[in-house]
Each structure stands twice: as C-alpha cells, then as structure tokens.
N, C-alpha and C positions, 0 to 999 in steps of 0.2 A: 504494500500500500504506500501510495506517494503524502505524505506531511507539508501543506505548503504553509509557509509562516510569514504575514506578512505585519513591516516594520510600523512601529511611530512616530510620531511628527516631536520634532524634527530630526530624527536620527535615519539610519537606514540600516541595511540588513544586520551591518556589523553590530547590534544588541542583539542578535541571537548567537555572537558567538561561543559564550558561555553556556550554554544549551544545546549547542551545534553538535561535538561529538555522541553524548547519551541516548540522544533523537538518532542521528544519523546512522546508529547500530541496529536499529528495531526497524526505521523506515525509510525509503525514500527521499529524504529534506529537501524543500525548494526554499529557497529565501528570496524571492527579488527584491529589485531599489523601484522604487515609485520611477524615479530618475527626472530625463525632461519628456514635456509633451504638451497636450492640450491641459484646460485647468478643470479637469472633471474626473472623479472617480468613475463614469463609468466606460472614458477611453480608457485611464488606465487596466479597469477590468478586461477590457479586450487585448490588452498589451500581455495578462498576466494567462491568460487562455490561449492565446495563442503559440506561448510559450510553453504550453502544458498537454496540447494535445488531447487526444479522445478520454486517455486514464480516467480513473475513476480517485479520487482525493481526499483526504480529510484536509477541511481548509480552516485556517486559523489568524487570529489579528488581535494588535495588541494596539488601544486608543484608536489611532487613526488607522491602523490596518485591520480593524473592524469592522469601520466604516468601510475596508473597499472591499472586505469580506463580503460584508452584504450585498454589494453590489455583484457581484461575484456570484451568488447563491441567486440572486435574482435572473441573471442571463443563464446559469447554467448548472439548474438545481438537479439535473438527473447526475452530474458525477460528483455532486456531493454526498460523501456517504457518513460526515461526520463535522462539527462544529464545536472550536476554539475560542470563545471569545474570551481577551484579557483589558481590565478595567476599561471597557467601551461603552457606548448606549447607542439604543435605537433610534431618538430622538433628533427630530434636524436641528438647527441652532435658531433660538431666537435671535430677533434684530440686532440685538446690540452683539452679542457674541458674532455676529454674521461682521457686522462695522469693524469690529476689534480686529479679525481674519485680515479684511480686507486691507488694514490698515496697516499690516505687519507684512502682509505681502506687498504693499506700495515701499514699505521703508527696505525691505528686503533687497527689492531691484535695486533701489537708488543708494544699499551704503554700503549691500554684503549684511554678511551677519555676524560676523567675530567678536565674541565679547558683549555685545549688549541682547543677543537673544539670549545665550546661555546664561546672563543674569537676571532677564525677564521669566525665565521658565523655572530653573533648575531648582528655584525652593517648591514648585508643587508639583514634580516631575519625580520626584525621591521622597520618601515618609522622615520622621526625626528618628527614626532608626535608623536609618542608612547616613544621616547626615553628620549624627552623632557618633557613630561606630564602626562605618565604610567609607572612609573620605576615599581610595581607590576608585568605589564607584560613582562620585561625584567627579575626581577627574577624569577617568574614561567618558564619564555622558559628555561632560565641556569642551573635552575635543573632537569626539564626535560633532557635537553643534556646531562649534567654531568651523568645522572642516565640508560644512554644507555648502552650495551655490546657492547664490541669494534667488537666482532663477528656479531653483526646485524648491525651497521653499515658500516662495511664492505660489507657485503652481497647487503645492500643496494646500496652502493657506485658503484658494480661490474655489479650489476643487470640494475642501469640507464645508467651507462657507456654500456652496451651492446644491450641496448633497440632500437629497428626501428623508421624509421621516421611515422608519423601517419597522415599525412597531408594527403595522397589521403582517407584512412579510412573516416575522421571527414570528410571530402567534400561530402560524401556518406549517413551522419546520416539526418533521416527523422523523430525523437524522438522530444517533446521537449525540446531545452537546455537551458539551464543559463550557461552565463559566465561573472565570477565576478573576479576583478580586484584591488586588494589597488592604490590608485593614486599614491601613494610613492613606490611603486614598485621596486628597484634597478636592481632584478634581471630578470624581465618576461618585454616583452615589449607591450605596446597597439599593439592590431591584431597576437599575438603569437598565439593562437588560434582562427581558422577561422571555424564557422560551417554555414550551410544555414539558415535563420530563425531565430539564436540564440538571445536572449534576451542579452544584453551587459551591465554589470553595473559597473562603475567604484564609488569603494570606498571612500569618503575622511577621510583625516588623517590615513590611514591604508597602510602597505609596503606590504611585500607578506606573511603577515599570519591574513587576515581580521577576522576569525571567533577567534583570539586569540585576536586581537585588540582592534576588537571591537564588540563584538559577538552580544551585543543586536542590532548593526544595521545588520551585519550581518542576523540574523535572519529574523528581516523583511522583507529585499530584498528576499529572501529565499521562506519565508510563502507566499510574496504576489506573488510571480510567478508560485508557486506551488498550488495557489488556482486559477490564474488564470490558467493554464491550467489539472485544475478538475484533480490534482495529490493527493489533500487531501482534506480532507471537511474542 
C-alpha cells in the first residue's frame, strides 16, 4: 500500500523526515512539495495525482496538507482507501482569516520570507512543550521557513484562502481515518474535524506539528492504526 503525506504551511516535505524511515519500512511513502503553480488546492491536487497514478493510497495531511487532502478525496475518492488527518479542519476560512492569507502572500512576493514569517508563526506552530524542552525542533522548523520562496508561499497563502468548506464531504467518508491532534494545539480546535468512525488521538506535549514534535510517538499512533485496520502488514 502507497502512504502519501502531505506537508504544512509553510514548511515542505522535509517535516516528515523524522517519520520518513519507520513509515517507509511498512509502506510505500510519497511526500510531495506543494512547490510553484497556480494558487488553488485543487490544481495542486491534480499535480499530486498525477504523480500517483491509478494505485490505490492511504492519503494523509498535516494543517495545510489536509486541506489538499481533501481536495484530493474529492476528485479521486475511489483510490482512497484510508484517511490521515493531522491538526487540520474542514472548515473554509472566514473573512478576516481569508485578508490575513492574502496579506502575507502580498508581503511574501514583495520581501521573501527570512526571518519575519518564522517569527510570525513559530510561537503557535510548536506547543510550550516543544519550546521549552526541544529548542532542536524550533530551529529545524526556522530554517525550514527561512529557506521557502516567497513565491510558494504565496501561492500557498492564496490557495487556502480560497479553498471550500469540507464538512458535508468528510460526513460522507466511509474509509478508515485517523485523526490526530497535539494537545497544545493553538491553532486547530478539539472536533475541527468531524469524520464517522474516525479513530481520534490526541497528542501530549505536541502543538500543531506532532510528527515534527515528536515523530517517534507520532509514528506509533500511526503504525498501530494502520495495522489495525490491515492498511500495512
């Protein structure tokens, strides 16, 4: 079975690579980068399908690559055969959340990003666990940030800003999901995403990037959900 994992905003693939080997022994792994393109999740979902082929997938997203998860499930719900969602929601963005997007992808083109996104973000991007007792992974997320194009960020910025709401979709999945959650949370709220059936697991000591937190428990939860429902041997 193919595991495809997609990134969040504004990071790219490289947060799953602390997760990468554990997954990569049981299934399949795809990571893609959002990258450049049009500013819409759901070109990018045609970018991530087509690079995927007929298989059949368990497809997974963490904040923003939940968003293009869904998007994803919506064009091409017969080779889903299983659903990862990590600290995301179904929900589209109100007005002002939409402004703020747009806002950050206007300054993005015009400065780059080095330095003042990863100090706009990275206090509710990590829990006071992580920030108190893994300064490691507060520098890896900063350079990852720093090391984005202000053009894909952008892109990304314009693409969740303009994304649908997904709530009657997910009420509809008959797959089975996982959805995982850091306890420290700031930004996604307990029950953002609602599925029927879903396996619910709430993290501790992890904010909204559990598989960068803390990947080895991360994984577990992971493996043991995906062996219980005969998704990988």
């Amino acid at each position: 079975m193919m595991l495809v994992l997609l990134h969040a905003f504004p990071l790219d693939s490289r947060m799953w690579d602390g997760v990468r080997e554990p997954l990569a022994t049981r299934l399949r792994l795809v990571t893609p980068d959002l990258g450049e393109g049009p500013p819409s999740l759901d070109a990018a979902a045609d970018t991530v399908l087509a690079g995927l082929g007929d298989e059949p997938f368990v497809l997974g997203g963490c904040s923003m690559g939940g968003y293009l998860a869904m998007s994803i499930l919506r064009k091409a719900p017969a080779q889903v055969r299983g659903l990862l969602f990590v600290d995301t929601k179904s929900a589209a963005d109100a007005a002002e959340a939409r402004e703020n997007r747009l806002a950050v992808a206007a300054r993005a083109e015009s400065e780059g990003v080095a330095g003042w996104l990863a100090d706009a973000m990275l206090p509710n991007l990590v829990g006071p666990t992580t920030r108190e007792h893994r300064p490691e992974v507060l520098a890896t997320l900063r350079s990852l940030i720093d090391s984005q194009a202000g053009s894909v960020v952008a892109r990304a910025q314009r693409a969740m800003a303009a994304r649908p709401d997904s709530t009657e979709l997910l009420a509809q999945v008959t797959v089975p999901t996982l959805v995982v959650r850091g306890a420290e949370d700031a930004l996604m709220a307990p029950g953002a995403v609602e599925v029927p059936g879903a396996r619910v697991v709430e993290m501790a000591g992890c904010g909204h990037l559990p598989p960068v937190e803390d990947p080895d428990a991360f994984v577990a939860v992971v493996l043991d959900w995906l062996a219980d429902q005969r998704l990988a041997p």
